[in-house]
Legacy VTK file of the C-alpha trace (Angstrom):
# vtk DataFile Version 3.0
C-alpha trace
ASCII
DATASET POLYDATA
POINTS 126 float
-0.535 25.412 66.761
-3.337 23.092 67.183
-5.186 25.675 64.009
-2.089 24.981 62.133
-1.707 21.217 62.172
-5.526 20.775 61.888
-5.651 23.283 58.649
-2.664 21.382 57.110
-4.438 18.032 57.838
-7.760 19.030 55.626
-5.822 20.530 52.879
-3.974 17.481 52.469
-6.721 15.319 52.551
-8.500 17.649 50.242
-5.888 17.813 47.475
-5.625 13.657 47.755
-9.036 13.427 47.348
-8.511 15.579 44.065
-5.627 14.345 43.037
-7.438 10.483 43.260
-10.235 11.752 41.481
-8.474 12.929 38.413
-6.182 9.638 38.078
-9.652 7.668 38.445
-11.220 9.277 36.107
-8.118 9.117 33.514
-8.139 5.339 33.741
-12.234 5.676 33.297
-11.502 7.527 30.261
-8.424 4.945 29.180
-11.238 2.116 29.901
-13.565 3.793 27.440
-11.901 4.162 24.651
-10.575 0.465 25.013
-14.028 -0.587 25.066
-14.867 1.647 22.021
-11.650 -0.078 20.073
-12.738 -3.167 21.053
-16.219 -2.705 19.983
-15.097 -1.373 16.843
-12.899 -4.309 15.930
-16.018 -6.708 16.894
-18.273 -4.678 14.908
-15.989 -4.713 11.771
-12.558 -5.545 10.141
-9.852 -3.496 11.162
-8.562 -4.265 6.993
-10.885 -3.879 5.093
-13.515 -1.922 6.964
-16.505 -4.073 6.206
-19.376 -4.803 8.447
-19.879 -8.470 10.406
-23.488 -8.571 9.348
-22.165 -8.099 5.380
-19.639 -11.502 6.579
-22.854 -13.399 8.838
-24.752 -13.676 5.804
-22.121 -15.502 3.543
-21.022 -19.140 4.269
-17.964 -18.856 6.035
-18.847 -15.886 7.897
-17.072 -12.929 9.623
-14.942 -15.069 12.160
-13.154 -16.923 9.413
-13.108 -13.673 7.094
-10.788 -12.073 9.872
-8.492 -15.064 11.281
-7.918 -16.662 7.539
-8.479 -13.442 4.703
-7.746 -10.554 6.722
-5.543 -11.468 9.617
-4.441 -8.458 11.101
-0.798 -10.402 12.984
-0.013 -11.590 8.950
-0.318 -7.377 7.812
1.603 -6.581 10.771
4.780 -9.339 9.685
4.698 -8.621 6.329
5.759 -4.797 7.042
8.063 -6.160 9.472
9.710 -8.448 6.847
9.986 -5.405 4.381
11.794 -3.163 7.026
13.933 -6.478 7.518
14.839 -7.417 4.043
17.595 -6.082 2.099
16.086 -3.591 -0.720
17.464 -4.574 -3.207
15.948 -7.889 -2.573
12.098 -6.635 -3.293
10.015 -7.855 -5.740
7.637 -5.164 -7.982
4.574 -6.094 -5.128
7.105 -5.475 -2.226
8.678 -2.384 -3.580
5.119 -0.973 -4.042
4.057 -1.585 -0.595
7.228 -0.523 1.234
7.169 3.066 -0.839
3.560 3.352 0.550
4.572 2.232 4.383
7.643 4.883 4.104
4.997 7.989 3.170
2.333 6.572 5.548
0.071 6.137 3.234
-1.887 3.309 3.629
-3.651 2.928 -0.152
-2.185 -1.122 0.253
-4.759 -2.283 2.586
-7.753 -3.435 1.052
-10.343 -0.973 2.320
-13.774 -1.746 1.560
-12.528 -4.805 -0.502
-11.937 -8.570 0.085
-12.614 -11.897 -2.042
-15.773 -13.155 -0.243
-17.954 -9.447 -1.165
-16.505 -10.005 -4.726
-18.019 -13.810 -5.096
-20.877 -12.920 -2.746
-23.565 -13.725 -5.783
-21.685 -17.458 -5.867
-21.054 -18.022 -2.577
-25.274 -17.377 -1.381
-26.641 -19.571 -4.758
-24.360 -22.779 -3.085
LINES 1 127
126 0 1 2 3 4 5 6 7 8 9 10 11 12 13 14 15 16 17 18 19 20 21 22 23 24 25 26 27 28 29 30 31 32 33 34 35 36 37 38 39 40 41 42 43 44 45 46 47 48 49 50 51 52 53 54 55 56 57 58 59 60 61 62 63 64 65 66 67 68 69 70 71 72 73 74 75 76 77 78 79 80 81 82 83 84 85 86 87 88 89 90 91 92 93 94 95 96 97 98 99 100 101 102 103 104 105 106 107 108 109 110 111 112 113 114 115 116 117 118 119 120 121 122 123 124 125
């Protein structure tokens, strides 16, 4: 009897200790790739892609690039407002972009392009 309870007793504590050691280490790995996302949208902008240092060395620089240019919240409610709005309502521009968001493809955002790297040459001779 005494075997019993005492066997019982370690196996249970062994399969806790297990079973906390997996759900630890799934949060680790959860942590991880929130730091790597959040790294990534330090690092870069999530629209167009381009690098903080290319942003650091113009005028305004990267902060302003991705709160006023490339807000990500002002992407995010103009495909709201498209799956809102009546379609028959669309202009050419909104009919474009809501044909794109319907085949997931996402050719509309302005990877690798924005209006401060096209008037770089200006913006560094002021």
């Amino acid at each position: 009897m005494l075997y019993d309870i005492s066997f019982f007793f370690f196996v249970i504590i062994i399969l806790l200790a297990i079973m906390q050691g997996l759900i630890i280490d799934a949060f680790g790995e959860l942590r991880d790739q929130q730091e790597s996302a959040t790294e990534k949208l330090e690092s870069s902008c999530f629209i167009c892609d381009i690098g903080k240092e290319t942003f650091d060395r113009l005028p305004r620089g990267f902060e302003i690039h991705t709160s006023k240019e490339h807000n990500f919240a002002n992407y995010l409610f103009f495909l709201q407002h498209l799956v809102n709005k009546d379609e028959t309502e669309y202009t050419g521009q909104e009919t474009y972009v809501r044909e794109k968001y319907d085949n997931r493809d996402w050719e509309f955002f302005p990877v690798g392009e924005c209006f401060m790297k096209q008037y770089e040459d200006q913006l560094l001779q002021s």
